[in-house]
Backbone as CSV, one residue per row, in Angstrom:
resi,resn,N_x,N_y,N_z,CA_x,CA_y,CA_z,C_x,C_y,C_z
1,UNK,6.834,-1.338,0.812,5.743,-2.270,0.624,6.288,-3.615,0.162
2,UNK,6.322,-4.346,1.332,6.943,-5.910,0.641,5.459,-6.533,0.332
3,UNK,5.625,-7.329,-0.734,4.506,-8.150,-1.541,4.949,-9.314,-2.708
4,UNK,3.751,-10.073,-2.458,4.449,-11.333,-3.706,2.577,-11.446,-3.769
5,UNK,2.284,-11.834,-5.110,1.704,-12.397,-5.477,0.105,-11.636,-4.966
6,UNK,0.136,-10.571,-4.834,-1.082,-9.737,-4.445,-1.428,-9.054,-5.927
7,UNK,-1.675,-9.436,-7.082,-1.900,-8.876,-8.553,-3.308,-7.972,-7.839
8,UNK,-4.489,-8.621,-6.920,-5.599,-7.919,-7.187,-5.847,-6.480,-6.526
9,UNK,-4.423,-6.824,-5.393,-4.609,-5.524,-4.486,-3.533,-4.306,-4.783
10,UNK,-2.156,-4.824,-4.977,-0.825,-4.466,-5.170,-1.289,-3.150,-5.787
11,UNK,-2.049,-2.979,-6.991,-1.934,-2.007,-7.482,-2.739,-0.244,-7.117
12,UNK,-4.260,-0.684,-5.955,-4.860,-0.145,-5.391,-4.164,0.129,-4.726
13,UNK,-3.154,-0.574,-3.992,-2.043,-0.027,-2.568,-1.146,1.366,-3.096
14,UNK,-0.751,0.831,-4.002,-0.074,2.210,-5.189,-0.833,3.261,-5.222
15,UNK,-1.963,3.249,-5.716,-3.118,4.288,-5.503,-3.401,4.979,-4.499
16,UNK,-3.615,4.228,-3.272,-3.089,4.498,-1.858,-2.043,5.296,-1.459
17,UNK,-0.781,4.978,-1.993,0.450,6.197,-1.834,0.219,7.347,-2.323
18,UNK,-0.359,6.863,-4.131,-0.090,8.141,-4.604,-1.307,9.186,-4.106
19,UNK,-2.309,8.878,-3.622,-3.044,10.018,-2.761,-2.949,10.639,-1.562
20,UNK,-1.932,9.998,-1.206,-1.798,10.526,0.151,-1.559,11.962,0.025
21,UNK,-1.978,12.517,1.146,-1.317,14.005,0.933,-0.604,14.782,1.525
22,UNK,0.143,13.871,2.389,1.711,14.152,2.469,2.704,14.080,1.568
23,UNK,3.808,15.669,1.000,4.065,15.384,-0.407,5.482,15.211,-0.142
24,UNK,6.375,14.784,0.769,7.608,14.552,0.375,8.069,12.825,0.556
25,UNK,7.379,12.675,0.111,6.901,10.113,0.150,7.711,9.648,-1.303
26,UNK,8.233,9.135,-0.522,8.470,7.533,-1.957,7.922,6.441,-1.536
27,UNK,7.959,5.633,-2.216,7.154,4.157,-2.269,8.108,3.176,-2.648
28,UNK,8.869,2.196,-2.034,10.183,1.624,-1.806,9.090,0.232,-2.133
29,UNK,8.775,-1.020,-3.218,8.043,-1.851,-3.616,9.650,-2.786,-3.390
30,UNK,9.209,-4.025,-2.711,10.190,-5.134,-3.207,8.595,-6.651,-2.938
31,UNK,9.026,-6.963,-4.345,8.100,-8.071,-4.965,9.427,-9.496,-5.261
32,UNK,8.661,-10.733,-4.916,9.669,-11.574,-5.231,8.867,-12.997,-5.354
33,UNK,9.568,-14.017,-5.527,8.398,-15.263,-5.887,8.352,-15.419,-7.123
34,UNK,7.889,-16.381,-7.504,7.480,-16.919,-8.803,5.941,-16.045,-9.476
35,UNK,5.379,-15.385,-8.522,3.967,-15.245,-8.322,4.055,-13.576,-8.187
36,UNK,4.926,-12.497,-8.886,5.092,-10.899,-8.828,4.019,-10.623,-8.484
37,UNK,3.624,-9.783,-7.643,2.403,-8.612,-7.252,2.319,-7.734,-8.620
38,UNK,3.170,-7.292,-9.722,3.656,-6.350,-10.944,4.452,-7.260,-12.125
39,UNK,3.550,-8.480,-12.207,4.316,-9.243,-13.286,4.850,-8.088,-14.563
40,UNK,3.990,-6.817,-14.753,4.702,-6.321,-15.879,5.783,-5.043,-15.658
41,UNK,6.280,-4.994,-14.580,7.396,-4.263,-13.930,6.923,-2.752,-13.563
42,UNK,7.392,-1.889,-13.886,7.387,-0.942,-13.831,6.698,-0.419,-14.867
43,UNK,6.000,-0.993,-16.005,5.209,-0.724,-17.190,3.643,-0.262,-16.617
44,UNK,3.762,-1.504,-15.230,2.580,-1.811,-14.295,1.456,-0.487,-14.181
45,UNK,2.612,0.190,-14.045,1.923,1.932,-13.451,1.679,2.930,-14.604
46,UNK,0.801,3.584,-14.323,0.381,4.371,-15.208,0.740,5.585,-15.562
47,UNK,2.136,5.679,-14.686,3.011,6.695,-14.921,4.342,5.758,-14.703
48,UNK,5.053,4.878,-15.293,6.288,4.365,-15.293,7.606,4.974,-14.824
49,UNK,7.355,6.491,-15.107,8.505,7.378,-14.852,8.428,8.020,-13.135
50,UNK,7.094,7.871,-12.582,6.976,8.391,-11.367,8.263,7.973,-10.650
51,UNK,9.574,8.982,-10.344,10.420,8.850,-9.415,10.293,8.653,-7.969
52,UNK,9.277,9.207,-7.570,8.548,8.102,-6.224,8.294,6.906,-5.631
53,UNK,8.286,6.239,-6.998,7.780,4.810,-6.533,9.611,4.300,-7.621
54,UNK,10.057,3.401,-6.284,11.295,2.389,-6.693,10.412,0.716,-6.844
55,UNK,10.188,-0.191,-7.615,10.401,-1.346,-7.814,11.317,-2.198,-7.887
56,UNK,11.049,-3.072,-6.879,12.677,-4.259,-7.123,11.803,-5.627,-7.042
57,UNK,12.165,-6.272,-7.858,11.464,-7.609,-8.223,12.536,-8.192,-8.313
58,UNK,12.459,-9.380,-7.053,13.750,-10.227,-7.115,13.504,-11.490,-7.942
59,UNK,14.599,-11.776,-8.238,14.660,-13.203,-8.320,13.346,-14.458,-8.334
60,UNK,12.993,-15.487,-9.543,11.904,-15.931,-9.066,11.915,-17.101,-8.362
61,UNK,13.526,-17.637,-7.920,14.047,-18.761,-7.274,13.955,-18.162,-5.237
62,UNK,13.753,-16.698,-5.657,13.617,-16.017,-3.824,12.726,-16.137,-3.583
63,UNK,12.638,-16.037,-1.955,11.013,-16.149,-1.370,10.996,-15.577,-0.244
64,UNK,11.351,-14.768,0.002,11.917,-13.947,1.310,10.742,-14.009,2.093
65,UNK,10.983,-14.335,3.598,9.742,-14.416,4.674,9.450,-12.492,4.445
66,UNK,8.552,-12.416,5.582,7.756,-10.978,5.385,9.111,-10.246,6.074
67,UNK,9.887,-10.832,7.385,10.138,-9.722,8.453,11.623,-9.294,7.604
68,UNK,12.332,-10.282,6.547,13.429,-10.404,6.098,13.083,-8.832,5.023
69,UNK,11.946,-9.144,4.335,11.274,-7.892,3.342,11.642,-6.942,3.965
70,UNK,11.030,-6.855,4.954,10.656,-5.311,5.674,11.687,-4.531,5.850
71,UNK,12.984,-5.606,6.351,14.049,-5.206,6.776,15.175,-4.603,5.405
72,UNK,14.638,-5.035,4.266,15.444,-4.880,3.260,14.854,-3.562,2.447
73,UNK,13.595,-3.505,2.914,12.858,-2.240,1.703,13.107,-1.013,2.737
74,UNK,13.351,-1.154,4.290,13.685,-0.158,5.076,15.308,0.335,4.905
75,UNK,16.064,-0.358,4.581,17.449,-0.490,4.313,17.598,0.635,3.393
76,UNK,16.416,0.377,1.813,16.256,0.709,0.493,16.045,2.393,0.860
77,UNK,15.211,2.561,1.921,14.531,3.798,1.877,15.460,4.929,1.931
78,UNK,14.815,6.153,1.283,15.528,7.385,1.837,15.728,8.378,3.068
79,UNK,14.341,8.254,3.078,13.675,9.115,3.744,14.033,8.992,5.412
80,UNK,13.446,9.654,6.336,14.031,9.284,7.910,12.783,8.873,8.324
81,UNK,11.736,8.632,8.054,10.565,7.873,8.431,10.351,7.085,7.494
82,UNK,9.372,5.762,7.985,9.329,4.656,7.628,7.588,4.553,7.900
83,UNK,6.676,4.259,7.242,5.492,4.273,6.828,4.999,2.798,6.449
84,UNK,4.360,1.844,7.285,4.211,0.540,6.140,2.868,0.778,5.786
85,UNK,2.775,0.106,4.654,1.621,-0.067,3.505,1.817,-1.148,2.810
86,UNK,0.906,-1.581,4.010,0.699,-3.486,3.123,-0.208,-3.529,2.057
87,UNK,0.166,-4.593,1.260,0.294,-4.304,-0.421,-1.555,-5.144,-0.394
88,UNK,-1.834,-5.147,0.907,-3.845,-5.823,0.607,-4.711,-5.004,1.673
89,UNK,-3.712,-3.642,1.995,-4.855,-2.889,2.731,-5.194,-1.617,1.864
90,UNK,-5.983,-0.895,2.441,-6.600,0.655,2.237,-6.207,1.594,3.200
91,UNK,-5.458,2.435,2.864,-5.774,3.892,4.196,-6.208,5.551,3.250
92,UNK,-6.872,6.115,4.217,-7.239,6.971,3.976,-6.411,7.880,3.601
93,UNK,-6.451,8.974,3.220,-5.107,9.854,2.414,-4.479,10.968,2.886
94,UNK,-5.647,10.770,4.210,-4.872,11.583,5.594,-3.517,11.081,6.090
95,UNK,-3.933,9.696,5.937,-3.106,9.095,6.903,-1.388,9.107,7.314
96,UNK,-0.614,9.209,6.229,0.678,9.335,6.059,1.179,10.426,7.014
97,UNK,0.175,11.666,6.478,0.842,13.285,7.250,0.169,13.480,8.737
98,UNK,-1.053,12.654,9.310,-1.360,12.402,10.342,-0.501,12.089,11.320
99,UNK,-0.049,10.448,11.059,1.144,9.951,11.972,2.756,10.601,11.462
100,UNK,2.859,11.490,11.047,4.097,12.087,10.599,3.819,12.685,11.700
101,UNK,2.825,14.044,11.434,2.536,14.883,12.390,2.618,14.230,14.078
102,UNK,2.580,13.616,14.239,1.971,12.564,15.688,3.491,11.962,15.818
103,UNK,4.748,11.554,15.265,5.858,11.206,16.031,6.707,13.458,16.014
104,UNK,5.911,14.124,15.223,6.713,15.544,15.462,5.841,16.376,16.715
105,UNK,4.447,15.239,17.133,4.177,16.340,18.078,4.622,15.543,19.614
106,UNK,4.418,14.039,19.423,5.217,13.546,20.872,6.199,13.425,20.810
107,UNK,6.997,13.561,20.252,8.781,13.083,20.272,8.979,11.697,20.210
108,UNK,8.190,10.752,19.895,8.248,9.350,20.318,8.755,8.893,19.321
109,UNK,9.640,7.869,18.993,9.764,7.398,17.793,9.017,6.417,17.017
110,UNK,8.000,5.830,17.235,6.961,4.965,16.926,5.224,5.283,17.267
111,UNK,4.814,5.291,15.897,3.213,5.777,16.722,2.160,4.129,15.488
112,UNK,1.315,3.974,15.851,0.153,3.274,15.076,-0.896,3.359,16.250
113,UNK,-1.960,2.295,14.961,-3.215,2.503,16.188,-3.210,0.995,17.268
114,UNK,-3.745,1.038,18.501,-4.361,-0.154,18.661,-5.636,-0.968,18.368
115,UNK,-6.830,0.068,17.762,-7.998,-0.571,17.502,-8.012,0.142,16.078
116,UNK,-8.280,-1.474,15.101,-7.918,-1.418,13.681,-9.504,-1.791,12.645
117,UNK,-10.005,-1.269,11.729,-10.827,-1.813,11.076,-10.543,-2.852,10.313
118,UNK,-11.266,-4.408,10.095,-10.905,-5.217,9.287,-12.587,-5.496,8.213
119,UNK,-11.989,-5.693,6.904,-12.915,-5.991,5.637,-13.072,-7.614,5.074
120,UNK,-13.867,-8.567,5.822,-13.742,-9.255,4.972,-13.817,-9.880,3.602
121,UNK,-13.123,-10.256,2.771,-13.564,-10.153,1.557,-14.847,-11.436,1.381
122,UNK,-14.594,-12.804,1.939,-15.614,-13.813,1.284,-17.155,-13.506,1.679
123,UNK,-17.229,-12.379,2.496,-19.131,-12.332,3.174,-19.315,-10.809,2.899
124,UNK,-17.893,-10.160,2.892,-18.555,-8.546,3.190,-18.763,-8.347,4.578
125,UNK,-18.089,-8.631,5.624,-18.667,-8.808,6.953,-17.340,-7.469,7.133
126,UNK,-17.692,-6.813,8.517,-16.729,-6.200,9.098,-16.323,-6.080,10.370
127,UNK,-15.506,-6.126,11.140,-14.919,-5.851,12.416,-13.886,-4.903,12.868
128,UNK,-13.625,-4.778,14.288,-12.810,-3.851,14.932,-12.330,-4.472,15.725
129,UNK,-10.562,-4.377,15.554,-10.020,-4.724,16.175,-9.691,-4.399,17.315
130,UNK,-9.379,-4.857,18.479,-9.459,-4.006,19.631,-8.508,-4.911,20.992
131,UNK,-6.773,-3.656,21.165,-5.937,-4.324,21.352,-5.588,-3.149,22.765
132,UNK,-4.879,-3.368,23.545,-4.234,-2.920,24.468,-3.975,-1.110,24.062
133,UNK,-4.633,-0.479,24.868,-3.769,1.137,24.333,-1.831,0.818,24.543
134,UNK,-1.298,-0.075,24.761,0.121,-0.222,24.852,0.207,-0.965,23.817
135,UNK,-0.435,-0.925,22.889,0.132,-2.241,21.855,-0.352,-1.072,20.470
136,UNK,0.136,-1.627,19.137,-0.113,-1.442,17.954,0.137,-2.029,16.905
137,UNK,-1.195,-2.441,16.176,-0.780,-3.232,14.401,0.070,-2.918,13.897
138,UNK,0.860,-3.963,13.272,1.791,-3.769,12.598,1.520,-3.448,11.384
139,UNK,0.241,-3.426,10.477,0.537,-3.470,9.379,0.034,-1.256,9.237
140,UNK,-0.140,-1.511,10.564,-0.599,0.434,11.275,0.686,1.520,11.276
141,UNK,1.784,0.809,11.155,2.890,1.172,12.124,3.852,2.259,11.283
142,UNK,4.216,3.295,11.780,4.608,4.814,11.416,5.534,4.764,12.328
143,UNK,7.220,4.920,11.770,8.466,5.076,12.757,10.016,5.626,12.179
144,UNK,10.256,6.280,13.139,11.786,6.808,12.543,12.533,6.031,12.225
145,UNK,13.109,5.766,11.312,13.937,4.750,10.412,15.030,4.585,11.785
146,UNK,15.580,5.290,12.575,17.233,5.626,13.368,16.725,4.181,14.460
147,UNK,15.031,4.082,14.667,14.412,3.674,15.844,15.036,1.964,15.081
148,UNK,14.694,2.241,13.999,14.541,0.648,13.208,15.885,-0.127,13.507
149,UNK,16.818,0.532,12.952,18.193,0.805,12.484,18.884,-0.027,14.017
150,UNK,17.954,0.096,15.050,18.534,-0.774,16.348,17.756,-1.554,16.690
151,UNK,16.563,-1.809,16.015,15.304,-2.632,15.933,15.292,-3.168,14.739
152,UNK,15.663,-4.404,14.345,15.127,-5.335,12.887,14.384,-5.933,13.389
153,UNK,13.367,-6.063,12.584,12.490,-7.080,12.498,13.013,-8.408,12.373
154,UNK,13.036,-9.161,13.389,13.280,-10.544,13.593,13.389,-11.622,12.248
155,UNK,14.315,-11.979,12.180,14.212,-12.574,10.579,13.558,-14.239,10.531
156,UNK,13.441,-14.821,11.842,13.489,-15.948,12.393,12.020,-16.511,12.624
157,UNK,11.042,-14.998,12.084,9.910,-14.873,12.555,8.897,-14.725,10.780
158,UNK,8.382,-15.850,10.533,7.491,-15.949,9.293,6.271,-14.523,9.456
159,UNK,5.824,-14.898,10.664,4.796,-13.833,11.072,5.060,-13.869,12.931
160,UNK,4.347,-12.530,12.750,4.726,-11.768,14.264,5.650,-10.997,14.462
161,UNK,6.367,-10.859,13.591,7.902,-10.147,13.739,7.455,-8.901,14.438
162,UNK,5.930,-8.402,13.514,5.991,-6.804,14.099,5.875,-6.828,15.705
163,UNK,5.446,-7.604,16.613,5.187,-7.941,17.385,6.620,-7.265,18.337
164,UNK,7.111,-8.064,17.992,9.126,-7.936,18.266,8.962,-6.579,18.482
165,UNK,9.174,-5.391,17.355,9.128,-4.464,17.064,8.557,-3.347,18.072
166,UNK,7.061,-3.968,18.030,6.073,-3.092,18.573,6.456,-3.357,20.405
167,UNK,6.976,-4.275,20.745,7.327,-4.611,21.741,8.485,-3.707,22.754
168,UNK,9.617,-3.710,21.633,10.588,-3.132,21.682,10.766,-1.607,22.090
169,UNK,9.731,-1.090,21.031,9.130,0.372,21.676,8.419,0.594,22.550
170,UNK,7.626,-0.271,22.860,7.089,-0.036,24.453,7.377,-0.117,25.488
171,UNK,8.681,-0.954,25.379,9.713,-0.910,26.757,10.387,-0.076,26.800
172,UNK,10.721,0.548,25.628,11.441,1.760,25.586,10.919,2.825,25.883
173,UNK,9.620,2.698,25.935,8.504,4.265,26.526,8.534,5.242,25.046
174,UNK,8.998,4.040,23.900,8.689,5.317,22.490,7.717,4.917,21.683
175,UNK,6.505,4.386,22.377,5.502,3.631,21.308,4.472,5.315,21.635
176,UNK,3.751,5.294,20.805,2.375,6.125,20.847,1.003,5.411,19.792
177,UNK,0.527,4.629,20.860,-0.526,4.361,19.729,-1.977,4.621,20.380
178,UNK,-2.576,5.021,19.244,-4.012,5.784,19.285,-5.011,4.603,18.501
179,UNK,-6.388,4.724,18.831,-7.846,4.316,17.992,-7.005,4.584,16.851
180,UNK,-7.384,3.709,15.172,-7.654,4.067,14.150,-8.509,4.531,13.442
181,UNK,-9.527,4.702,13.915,-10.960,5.505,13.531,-10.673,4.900,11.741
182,UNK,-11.489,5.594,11.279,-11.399,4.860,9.647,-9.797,5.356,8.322
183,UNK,-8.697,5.677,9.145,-7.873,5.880,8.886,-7.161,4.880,7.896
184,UNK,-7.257,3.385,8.673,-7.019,2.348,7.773,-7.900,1.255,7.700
185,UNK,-7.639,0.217,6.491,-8.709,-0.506,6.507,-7.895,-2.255,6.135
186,UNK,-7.893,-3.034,6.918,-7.146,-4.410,6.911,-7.848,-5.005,6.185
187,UNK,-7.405,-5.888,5.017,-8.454,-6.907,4.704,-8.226,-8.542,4.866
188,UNK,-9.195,-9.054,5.301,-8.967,-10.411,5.585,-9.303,-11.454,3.989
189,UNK,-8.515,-12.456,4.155,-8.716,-13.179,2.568,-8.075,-13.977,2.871
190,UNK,-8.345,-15.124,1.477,-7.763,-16.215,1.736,-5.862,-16.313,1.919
191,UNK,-5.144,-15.541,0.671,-3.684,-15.077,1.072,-3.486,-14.598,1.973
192,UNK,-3.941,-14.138,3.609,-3.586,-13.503,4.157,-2.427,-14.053,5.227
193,UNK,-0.861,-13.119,4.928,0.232,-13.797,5.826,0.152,-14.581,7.207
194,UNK,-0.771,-13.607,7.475,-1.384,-14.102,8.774,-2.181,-14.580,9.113
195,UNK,-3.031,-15.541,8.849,-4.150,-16.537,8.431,-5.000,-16.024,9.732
196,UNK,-6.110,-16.156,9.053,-7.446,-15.496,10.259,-8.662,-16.484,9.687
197,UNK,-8.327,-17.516,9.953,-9.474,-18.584,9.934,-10.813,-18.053,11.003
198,UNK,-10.037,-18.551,12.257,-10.797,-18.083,13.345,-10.333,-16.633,13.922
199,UNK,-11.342,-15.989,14.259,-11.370,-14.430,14.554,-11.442,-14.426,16.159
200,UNK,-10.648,-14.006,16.835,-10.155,-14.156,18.721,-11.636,-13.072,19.334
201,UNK,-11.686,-13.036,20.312,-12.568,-12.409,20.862,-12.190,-10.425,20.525
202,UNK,-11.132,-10.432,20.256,-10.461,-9.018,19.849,-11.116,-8.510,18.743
203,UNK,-11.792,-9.081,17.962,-12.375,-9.209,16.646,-13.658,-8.698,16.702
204,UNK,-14.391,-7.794,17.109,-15.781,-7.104,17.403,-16.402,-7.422,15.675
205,UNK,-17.743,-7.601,15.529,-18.082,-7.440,14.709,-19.202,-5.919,14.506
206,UNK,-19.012,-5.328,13.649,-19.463,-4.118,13.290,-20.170,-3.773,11.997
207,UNK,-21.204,-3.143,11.949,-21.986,-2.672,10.789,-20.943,-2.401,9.738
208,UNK,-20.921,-3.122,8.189,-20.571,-2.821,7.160,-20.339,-1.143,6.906
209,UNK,-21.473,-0.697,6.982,-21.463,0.851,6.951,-20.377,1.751,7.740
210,UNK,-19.650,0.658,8.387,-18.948,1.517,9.369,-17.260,1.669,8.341
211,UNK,-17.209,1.011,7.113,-15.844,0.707,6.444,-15.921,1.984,5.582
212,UNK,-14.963,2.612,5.258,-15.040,4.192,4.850,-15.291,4.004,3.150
213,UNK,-15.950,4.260,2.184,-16.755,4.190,1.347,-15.571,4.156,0.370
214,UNK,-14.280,4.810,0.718,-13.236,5.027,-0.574,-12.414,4.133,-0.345
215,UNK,-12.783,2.665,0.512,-12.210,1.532,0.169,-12.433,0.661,-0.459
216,UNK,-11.300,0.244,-1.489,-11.653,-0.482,-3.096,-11.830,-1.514,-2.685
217,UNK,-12.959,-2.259,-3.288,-13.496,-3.452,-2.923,-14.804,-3.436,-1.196
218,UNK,-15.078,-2.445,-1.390,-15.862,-2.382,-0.463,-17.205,-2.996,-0.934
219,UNK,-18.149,-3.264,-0.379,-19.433,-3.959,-1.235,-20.493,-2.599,-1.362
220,UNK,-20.264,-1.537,-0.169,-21.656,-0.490,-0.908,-21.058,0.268,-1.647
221,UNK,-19.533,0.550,-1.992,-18.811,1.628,-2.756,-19.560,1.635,-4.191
């Protein structure tokens, strides 16, 4: 989970891991900036000792773009899959052992969804994203670390990198991406890396009711 300066979400995202209920996960955090997502370190959590979750808070003179993060907290990891969990979304607690299950039942090395739920925060409004069955969100994206390891995320790239990525596996014939049904939940805001002023025709708008009730900051939760 790369993050800077997300204090309101950073810590719900944590919450997010720790429910998942897939049980062999760590949570690889690199925070950096003047502006910590965990200004109080590892105190942050309400279990400090949880050996699951690693924190690295760099430097407050660093400012690492997103794709440079990604590439460094994947480096960090143990594990042979690679899971992102951006530090301002929600997923459901299926979700982890879902797409685990889904690169052990196609053999593929990359799976996410192409059609994504998004939350806005300033209206409460909601939409569905809705992208190519050959394509998948990046912030969706479930992959074998070995896949990465010949795939970096473009360092050259502020935003879009996943793009690169998601690209990469589809020429390769190892992408698998499915609907997200309410699996995950994007939120749009003013910090968002990827600025969504204007919303593309991809952007369906959809009944509030349709955002899964155990997402924090939801308005009917």
């Amino acid at each position: 989970m790369p993050t800077r300066g997300r204090q309101e979400y950073a810590k719900q995202a944590v919450e997010v891991f720790l429910s998942q209920t897939y049980a062999d996960k760590e949570l690889v955090i690199l925070d950096d900036g003047d502006e910590p997502s965990f200004p109080g370190g590892m105190e942050t959590f309400d279990d400090p000792f949880d050996d699951r979750i690693r924190y690295y808070c760099g430097s407050v003179t660093l400012r690492y773009q997103i794709p440079a993060k990604r590439n460094m907290v994947n480096k960090l990891a143990q594990g042979e899959i690679i899971w992102h969990l951006d530090s301002d979304d929600w997923s459901a607690p299926t979700r982890m052992a879902d797409q685990v299950a889904r690169l052990q039942e196609t053999g593929k090395a990359v799976t996410g969804y192409h059609d994504l739920l998004f939350y806005r925060e300033s209206d409460g409004a909601a939409f569905e994203y809705h992208s190519s069955r050959a394509w998948a969100c990046g912030s969706s994206l479930c992959y074998l670390k070995s896949f990465w390891q010949l795939n970096h995320f473009p360092e050259n790239k502020a935003t879009g990198s996943d793009n690169h990525f998601v690209r990469a596996a589809r020429d390769a014939g190892e992408l698998d991406a499915i609907p997200g049904g309410q699996n995950l939940v994007a939120r749009i805001h003013a910090d968002n890396t990827s600025k969504k002023e204007r919303l593309g025709p991809e952007y369906r708008p959809i009944e509030p009711t349709r955002i899964p009730h155990g997402f924090a900051g939801h308005v009917l939760a």
